[in-house]
Each structure stands twice: as C-alpha cells, then as structure tokens.
One Martini backbone bead per residue (centre of mass of N, CA, C, O) as a GRO file, in nm:
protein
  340
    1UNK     BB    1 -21.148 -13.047 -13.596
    2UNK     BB    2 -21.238 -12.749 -13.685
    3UNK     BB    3 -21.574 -12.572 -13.533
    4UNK     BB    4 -21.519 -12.269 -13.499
    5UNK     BB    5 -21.508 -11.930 -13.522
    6UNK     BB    6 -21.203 -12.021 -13.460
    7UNK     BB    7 -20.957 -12.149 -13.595
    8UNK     BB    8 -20.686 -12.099 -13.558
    9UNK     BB    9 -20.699 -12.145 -13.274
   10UNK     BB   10 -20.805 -12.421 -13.255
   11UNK     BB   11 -20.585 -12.563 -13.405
   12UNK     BB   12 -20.350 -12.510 -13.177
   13UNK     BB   13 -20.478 -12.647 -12.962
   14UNK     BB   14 -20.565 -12.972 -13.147
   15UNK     BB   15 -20.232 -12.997 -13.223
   16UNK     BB   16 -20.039 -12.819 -13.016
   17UNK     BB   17 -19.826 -13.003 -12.813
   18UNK     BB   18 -19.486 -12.986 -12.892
   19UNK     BB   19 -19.243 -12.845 -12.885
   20UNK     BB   20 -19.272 -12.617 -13.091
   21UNK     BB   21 -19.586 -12.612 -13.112
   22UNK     BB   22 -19.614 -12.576 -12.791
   23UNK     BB   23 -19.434 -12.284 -12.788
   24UNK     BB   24 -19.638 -12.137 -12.955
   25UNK     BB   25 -19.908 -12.175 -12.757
   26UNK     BB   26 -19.787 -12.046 -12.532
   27UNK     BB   27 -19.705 -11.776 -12.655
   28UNK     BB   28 -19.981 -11.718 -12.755
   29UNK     BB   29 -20.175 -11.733 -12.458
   30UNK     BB   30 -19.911 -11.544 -12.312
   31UNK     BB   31 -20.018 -11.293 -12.485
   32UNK     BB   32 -20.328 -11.283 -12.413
   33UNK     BB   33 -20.330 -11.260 -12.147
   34UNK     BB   34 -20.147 -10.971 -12.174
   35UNK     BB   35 -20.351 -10.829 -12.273
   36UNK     BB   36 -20.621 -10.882 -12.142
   37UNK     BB   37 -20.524 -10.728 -11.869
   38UNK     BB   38 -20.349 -10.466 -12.034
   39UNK     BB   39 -20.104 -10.505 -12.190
   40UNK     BB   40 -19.838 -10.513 -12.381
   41UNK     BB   41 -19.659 -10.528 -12.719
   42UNK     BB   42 -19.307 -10.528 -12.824
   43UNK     BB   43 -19.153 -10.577 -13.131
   44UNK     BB   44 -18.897 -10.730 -13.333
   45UNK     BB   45 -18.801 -10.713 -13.687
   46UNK     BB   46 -18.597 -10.888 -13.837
   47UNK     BB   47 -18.493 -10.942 -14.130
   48UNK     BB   48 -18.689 -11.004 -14.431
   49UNK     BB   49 -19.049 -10.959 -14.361
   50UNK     BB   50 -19.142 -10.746 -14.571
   51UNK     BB   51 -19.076 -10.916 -14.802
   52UNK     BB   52 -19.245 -11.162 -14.695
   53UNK     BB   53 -19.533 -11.030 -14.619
   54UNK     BB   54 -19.614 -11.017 -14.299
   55UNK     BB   55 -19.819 -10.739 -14.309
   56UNK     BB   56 -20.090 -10.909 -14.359
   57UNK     BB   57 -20.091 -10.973 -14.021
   58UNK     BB   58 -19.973 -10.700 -13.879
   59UNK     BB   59 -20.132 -10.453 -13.940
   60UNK     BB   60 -20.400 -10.550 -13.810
   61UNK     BB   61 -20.250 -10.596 -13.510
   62UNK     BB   62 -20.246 -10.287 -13.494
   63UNK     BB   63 -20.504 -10.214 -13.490
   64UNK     BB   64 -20.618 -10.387 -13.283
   65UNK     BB   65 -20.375 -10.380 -13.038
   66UNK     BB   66 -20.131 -10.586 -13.029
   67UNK     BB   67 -19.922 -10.350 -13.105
   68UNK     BB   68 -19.710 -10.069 -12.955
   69UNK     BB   69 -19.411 -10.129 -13.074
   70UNK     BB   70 -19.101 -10.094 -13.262
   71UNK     BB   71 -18.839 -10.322 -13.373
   72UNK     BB   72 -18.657 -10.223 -13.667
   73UNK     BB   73 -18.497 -10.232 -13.944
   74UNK     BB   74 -18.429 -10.094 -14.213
   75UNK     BB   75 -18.524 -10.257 -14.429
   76UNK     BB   76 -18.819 -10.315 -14.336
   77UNK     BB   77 -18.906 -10.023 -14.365
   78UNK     BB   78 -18.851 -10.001 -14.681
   79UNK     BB   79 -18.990 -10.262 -14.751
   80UNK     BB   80 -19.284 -10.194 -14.702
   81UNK     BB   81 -19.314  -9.951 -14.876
   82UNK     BB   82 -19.216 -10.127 -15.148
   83UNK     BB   83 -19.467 -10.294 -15.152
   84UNK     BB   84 -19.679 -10.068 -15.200
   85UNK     BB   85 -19.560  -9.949 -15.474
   86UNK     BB   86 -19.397 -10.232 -15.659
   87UNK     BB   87 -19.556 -10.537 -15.626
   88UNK     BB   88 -19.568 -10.590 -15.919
   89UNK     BB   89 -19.254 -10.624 -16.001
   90UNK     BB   90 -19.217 -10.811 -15.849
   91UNK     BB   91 -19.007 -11.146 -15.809
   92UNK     BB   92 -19.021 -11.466 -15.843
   93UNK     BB   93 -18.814 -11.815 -15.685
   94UNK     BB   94 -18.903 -12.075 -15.582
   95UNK     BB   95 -18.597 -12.200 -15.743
   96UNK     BB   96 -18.371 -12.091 -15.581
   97UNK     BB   97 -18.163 -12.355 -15.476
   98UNK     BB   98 -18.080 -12.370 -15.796
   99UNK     BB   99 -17.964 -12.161 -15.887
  100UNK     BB  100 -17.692 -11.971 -16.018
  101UNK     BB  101 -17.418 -11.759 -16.120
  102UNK     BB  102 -17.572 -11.681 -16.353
  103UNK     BB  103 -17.886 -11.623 -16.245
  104UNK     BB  104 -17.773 -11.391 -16.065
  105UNK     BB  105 -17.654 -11.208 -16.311
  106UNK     BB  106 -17.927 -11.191 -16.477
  107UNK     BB  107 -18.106 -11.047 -16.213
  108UNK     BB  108 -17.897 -10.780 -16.188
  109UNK     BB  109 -17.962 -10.720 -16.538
  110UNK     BB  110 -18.265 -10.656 -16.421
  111UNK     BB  111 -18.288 -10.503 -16.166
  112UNK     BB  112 -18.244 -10.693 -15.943
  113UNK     BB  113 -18.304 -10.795 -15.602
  114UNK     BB  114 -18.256 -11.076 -15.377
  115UNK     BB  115 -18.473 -11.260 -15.144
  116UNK     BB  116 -18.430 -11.561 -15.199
  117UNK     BB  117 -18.765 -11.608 -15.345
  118UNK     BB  118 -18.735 -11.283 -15.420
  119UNK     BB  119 -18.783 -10.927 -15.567
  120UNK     BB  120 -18.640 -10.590 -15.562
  121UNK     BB  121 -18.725 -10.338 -15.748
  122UNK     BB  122 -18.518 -10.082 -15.828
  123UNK     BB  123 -18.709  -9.850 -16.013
  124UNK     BB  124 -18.997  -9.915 -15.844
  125UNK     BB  125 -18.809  -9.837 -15.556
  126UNK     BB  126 -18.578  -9.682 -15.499
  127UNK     BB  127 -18.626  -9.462 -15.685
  128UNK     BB  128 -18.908  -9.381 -15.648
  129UNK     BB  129 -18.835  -9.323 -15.341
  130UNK     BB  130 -18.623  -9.098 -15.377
  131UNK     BB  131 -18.812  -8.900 -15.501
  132UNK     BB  132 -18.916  -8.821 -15.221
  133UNK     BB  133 -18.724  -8.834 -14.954
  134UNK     BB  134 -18.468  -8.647 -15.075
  135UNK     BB  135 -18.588  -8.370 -15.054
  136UNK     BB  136 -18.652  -8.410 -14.729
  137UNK     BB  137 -18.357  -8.400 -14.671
  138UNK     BB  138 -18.280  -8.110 -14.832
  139UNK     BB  139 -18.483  -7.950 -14.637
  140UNK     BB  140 -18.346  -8.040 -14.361
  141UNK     BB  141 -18.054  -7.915 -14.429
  142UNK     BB  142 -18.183  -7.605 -14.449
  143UNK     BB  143 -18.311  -7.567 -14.206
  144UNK     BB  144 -18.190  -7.800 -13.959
  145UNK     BB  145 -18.361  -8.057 -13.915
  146UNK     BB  146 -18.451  -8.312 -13.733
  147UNK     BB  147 -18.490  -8.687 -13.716
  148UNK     BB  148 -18.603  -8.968 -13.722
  149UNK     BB  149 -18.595  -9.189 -13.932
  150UNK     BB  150 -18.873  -9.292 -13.936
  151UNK     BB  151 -19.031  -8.976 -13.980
  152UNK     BB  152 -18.983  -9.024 -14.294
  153UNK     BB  153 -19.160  -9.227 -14.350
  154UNK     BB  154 -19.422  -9.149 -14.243
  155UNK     BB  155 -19.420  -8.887 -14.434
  156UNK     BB  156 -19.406  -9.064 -14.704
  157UNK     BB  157 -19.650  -9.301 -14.647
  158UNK     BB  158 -19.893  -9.041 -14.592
  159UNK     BB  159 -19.858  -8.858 -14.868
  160UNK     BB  160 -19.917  -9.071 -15.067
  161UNK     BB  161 -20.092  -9.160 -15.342
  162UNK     BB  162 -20.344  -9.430 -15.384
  163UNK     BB  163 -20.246  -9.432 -15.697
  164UNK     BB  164 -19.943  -9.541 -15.592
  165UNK     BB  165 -20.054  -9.840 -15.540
  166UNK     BB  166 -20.004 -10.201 -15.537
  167UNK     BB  167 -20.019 -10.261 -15.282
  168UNK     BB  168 -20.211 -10.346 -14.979
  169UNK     BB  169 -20.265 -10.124 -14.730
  170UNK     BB  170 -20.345 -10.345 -14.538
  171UNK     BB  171 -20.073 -10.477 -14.607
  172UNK     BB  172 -19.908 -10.209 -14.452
  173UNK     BB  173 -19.752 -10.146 -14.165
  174UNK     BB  174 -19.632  -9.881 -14.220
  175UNK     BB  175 -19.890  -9.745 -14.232
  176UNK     BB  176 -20.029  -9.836 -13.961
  177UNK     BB  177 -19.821  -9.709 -13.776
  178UNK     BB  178 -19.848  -9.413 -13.893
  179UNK     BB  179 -20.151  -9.365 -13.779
  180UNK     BB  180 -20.093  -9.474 -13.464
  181UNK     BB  181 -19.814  -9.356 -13.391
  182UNK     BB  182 -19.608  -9.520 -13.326
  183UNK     BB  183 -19.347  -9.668 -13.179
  184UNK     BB  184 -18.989  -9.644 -13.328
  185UNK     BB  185 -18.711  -9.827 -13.385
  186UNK     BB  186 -18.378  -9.808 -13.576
  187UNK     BB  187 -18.119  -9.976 -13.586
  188UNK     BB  188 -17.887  -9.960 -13.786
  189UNK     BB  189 -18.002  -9.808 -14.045
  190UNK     BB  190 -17.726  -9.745 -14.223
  191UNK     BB  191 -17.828 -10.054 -14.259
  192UNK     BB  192 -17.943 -10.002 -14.598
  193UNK     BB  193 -18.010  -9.861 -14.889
  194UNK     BB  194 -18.135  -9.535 -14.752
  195UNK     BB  195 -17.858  -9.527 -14.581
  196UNK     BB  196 -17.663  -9.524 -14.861
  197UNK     BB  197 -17.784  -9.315 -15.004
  198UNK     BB  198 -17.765  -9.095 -14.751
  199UNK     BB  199 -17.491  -9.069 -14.787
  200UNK     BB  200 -17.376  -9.022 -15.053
  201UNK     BB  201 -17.531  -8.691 -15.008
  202UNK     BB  202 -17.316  -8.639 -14.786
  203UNK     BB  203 -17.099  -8.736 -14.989
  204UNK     BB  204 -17.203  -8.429 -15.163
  205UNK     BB  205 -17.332  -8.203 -14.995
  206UNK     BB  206 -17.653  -8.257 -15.039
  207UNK     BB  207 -17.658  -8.335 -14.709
  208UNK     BB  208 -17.676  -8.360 -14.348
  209UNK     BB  209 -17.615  -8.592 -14.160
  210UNK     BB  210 -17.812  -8.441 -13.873
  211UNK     BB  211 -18.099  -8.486 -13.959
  212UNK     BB  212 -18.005  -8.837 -13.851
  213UNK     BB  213 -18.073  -8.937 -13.564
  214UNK     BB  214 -17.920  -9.125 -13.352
  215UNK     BB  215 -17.894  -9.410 -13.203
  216UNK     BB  216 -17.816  -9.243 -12.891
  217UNK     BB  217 -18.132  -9.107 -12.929
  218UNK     BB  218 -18.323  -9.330 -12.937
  219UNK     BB  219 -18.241  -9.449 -12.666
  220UNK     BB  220 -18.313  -9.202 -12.493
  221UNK     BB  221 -18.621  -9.197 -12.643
  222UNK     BB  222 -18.666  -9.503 -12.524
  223UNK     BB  223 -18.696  -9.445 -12.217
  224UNK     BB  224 -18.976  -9.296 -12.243
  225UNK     BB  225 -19.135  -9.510 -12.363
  226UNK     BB  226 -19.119  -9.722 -12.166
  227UNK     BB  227 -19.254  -9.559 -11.951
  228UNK     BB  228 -19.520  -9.586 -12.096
  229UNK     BB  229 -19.560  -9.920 -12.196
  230UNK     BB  230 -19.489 -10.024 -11.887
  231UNK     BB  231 -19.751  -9.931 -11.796
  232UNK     BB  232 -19.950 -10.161 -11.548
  233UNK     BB  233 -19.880 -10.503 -11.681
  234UNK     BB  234 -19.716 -10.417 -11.904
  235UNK     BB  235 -19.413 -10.526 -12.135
  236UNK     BB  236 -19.345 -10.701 -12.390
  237UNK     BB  237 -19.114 -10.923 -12.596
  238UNK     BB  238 -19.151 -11.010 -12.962
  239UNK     BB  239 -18.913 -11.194 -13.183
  240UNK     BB  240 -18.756 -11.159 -13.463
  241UNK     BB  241 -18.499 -11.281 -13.457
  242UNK     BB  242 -18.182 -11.136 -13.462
  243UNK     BB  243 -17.975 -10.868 -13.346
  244UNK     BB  244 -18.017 -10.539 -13.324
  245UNK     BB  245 -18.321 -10.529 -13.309
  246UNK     BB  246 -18.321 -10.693 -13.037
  247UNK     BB  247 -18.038 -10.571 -12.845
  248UNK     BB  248 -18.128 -10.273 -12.810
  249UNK     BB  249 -18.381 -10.253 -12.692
  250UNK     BB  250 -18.351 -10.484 -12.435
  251UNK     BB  251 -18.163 -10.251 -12.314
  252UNK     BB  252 -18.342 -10.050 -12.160
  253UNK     BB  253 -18.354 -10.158 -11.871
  254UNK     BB  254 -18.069 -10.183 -11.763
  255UNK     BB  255 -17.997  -9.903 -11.823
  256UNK     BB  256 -18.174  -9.747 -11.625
  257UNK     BB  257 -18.116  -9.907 -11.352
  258UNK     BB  258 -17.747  -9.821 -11.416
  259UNK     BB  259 -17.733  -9.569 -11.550
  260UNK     BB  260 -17.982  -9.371 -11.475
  261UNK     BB  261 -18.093  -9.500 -11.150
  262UNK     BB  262 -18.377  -9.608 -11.225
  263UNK     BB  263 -18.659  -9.732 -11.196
  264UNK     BB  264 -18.797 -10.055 -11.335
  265UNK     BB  265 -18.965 -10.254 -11.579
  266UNK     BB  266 -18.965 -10.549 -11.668
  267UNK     BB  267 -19.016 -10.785 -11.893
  268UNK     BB  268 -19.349 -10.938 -11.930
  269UNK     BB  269 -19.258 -11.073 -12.192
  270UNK     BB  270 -19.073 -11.365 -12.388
  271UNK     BB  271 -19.008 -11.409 -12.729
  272UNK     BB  272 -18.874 -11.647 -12.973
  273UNK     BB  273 -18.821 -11.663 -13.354
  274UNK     BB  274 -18.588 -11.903 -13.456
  275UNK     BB  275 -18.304 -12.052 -13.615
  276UNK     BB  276 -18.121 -11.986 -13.392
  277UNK     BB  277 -17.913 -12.208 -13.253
  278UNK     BB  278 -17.735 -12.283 -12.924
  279UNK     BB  279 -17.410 -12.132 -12.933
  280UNK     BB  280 -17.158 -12.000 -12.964
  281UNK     BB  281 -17.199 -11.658 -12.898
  282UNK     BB  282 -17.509 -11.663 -12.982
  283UNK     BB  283 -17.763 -11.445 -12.940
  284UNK     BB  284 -17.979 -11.567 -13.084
  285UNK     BB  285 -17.900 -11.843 -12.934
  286UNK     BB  286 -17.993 -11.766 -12.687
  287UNK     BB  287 -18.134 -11.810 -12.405
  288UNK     BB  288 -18.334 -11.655 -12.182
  289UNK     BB  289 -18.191 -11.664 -11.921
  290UNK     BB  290 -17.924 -11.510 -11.995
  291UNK     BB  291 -18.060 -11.203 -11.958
  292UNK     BB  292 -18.083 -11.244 -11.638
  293UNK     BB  293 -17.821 -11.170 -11.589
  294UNK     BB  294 -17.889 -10.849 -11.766
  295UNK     BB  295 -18.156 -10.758 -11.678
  296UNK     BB  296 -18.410 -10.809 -11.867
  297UNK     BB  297 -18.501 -11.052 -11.682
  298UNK     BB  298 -18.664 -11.290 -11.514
  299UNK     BB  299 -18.778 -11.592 -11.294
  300UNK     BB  300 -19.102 -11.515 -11.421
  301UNK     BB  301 -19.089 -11.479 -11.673
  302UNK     BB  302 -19.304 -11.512 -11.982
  303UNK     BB  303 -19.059 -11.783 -12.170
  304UNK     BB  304 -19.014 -11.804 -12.513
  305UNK     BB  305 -18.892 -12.075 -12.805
  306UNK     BB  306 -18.902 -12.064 -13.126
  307UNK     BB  307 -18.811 -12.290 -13.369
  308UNK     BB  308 -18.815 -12.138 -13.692
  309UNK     BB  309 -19.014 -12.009 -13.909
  310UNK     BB  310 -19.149 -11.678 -13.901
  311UNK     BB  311 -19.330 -11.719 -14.189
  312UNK     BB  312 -19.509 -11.932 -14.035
  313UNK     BB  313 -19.562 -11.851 -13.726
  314UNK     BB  314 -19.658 -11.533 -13.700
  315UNK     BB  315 -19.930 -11.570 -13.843
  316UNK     BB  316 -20.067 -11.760 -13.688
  317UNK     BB  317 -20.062 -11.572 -13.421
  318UNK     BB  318 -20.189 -11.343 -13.538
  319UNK     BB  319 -20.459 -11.482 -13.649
  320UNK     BB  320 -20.519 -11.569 -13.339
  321UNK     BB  321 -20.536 -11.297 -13.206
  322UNK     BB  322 -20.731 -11.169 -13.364
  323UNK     BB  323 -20.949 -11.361 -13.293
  324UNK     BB  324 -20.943 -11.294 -12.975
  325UNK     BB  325 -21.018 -10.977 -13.013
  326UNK     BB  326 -21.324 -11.040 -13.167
  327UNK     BB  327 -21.383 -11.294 -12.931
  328UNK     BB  328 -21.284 -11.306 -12.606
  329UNK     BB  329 -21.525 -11.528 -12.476
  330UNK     BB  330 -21.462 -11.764 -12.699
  331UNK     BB  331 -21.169 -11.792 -12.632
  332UNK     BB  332 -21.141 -11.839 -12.361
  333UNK     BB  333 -21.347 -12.109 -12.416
  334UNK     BB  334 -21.181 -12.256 -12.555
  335UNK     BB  335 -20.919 -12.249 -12.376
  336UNK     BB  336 -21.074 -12.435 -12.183
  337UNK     BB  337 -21.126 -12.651 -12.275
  338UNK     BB  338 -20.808 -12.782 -12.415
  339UNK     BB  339 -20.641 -12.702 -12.116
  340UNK     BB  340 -20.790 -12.886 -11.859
   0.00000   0.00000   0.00000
C-alpha cells in the first residue's frame, strides 16, 4: 500500500512488475532519468484522445515542463478546442458495444457525432467554432497571409472569453500548448472536420488553399525545431497510437542524415502505447528495433512499447511524472528505494 506523498508513483513502483505493467514502469522511469538529466520529450498524439479528455493530465504536463513539442492529428487538435467550448452537450453511451445500427442513426439525428463511448456535438462544436475561425480564414485569403495549420487554432483558442468556455481551461492541452507557444507539427490536417470545412471553402472560392502552409513545409519547419530540441541531452519521442502522427514527426531524423546530409542526433528515447499488436506490414505493431534499420533510433536508445489502452496508461505515467517534477529529490528517493 502506498504510504508515501507521491502515491502514484509508489503504486507503480509497489505493483508493476511484469509484462505491460513492467513496460510502463520501466518507460515511465527512463523518461524521469531523461528529463532530469535536461532532456526534452516530444510526445505524437493519435486516435481520439482529446475526446477522451487526455488533457486533464496533459495540460499540466505541458506547464510543467515535462512536454516540450507535440504531432497530433487534426482532430486531436479541434477536439481539444471542442471540449473547451462545448464540454457540456457532450453526450456519453457507456452501453456504447451494445448500441444498434437503429441508436446509432437516432445519435446522428439528433446531430451527434459519436466517438466510442461520448459524442461531439454538432451545433455546439463545429458550428459554434466555425463562427471565430472561419473569418480567420477569409481574412487570410484577403490579404495573402499563409500559417500553418496549428497557428489557426492557437490565435482562436487564446482569443475566446474565458465566459465562452464549459469545460476546465486547466485541462485543456490546447490552451497550454498555445500559451507555452509549444512546436506543433499536424500531419494530414487535411483529415479531421475542420480540414473538411476548409476544403468546402476553398470550393467555393471563398478562402484560397495557399492560406495554409502544406505537411511538406511542417517538415521543412521541423527540420529547425528538432535541431533546437535536441539540442543537450537531446529529445525523446513518446507515442500514442500510430499512422501519421507518429510517422511523420519521427522520421525527421533520418531526412535530416540522408536527405539535407547533415549532422543529427538520434532520438533519445522511444515509447510507445498501443493496443496494435505485431503484425504483417503494421507500422503501428511494429517493434521499436525496425526503427533502427530506418536510422531513427539506435542499439542504445531507451525503447519501451506498452501494450494496453493509452487513455489507462498515459494519465498514470503523466500523474507520476508530475509527482517526480514536484518534488525530484523525495522521487529519486522513493525510486531508490523500490529499484534497489
């Protein structure tokens, strides 16, 4: 039993032992070691865990210092934002695996859009946020002005009155990103809602594609950001889920190596958390060692991959992480303790 000022991390210490539970602990360690040290993290966010309310423990993460720059999809980043604004309309289905195709055409009808087990309201997200963003866009298109995707929701997320907001600013990863004015890189913007909406716009010439900047100039621009990342004791990369968000971003080492052949610094540690497990052609299942013939990790990186649900995993690992940033010498301590 935890007995101690920091219990998260005491349980993870006192129970995770083996398997997943080991993998968890192990990686939640050497992320501790590698921030201590001075060390950045780079996190990739996939699936849906904005809608899963990720940020209640991301956000802080973020003020803390223990997050330093972020690949989410598009919707990630617009889910963030809709929690914000529209937290109460949200509707959740517990009895999700249970539903029918008759309940889920009742939830469509009631102009819900469902996401597992909650759903995202129609009138009260896209629309209510299409109000501030859209302008933004014709505004862009009048004058000529490019940004990149995330710089959009940055300036719509920092601009909202605080009297327009339903769910708990503090757990909302967006607004601490933009306030900490994180690096953000958004691979295939393009799939997500409001990547959707700006299309529709553009075909109607009533916003100009060139407004924003394409994944090929994300990664030109992020050529700049790791070298300043990993600048130190270098960055690490810890991955939720898998596709674009993760593909993207990490392969910005080997490109550097090979394509602009320029000095660079491995990544300084790999996590990942998936329930896709190893498999033909999965990228997602693949073993963190495949990296290596591909020149984005090495035989020394400290790799961990946790099977598991990441909206169980990641809140835990980030809840004992604040623990060690709040109070690193009683943390060092407890983790002598448990290790020795």
């Amino acid at each position: 039993m935890a007995t101690s000022e920091l219990p998260v991390l005491e349980f993870v210490l006192a129970n995770y032992k083996n398997f997943n539970a080991r993998a968890t602990r192990d990686a939640l360690l050497s992320y501790w070691e590698h921030i201590s040290k001075g060390g950045r993290m780079f996190w990739s966010v996939a699936g849906a865990m904005s809608s899963a309310q990720l940020g209640i423990t991301l956000a802080p993460a973020i003020r803390a210092g223990l997050i330093h720059g972020l690949s989410v999809t598009g919707a990630n980043i617009e889910e963030s934002l809709f929690r914000l604004v529209a937290h109460h309309s949200y509707k959740d289905f517990p009895e999700y695996r249970y539903l029918t195709k008759a309940d889920d055409t009742r939830i469509l009808e009631n102009r819900m859009r469902r996401v597992t087990d909650t759903s995202i309201p129609e009138d009260e997200a896209f629309r209510a946020v299409e109000k501030f963003i859209v302008p933004m866009w014709k505004n862009a298109s009048a004058k000529g002005e490019r940004r990149f995707w995330h710089e959009y929701f940055y300036e719509v997320i920092q601009a909202l009155e605080p009297s327009s907001y339903e769910g708990d600013p503090e757990a909302c990863w967006l607004l601490a990103a933009a306030r900490a004015k994180l690096p953000i890189v958004v691979p295939g913007y393009e799939d997500s809602t409001f990547g959707n909406i700006f299309a529709s716009y553009v075909k109607t010439a009533e916003c100009n594609a060139s407004i924003v900047k394409s994944g090929i100039e994300y990664m030109a621009d992020f050529y700049d950001r790791y070298a300043e990342l990993s600048e130190g004791e270098g960055v690490g990369f810890f991955q939720i889920g898998g596709g674009i968000a993760g593909d993207f971003p990490i392969c910005v080492v080997p490109s550097i190596k090979y394509d602009l052949q320029k000095p660079v610094k491995p990544w300084a540690y790999f996590c990942q958390i998936s329930d896709s497990t190893t498999s033909y052609g999965s990228y997602s299942g693949a073993t963190p060692n495949e990296k290596i013939t591909w020149d984005k990790l090495t035989e020394t990186t400290p790799m961990f991959v946790v099977e598991s649900d990441a909206t169980i995993v990641a809140p835990l690992v980030l809840n004992a992480l604040l623990e060690c940033k709040g109070a690193p010498a009683k943390a060092n301590a407890l983790i002598a303790k448990y290790m020795k």
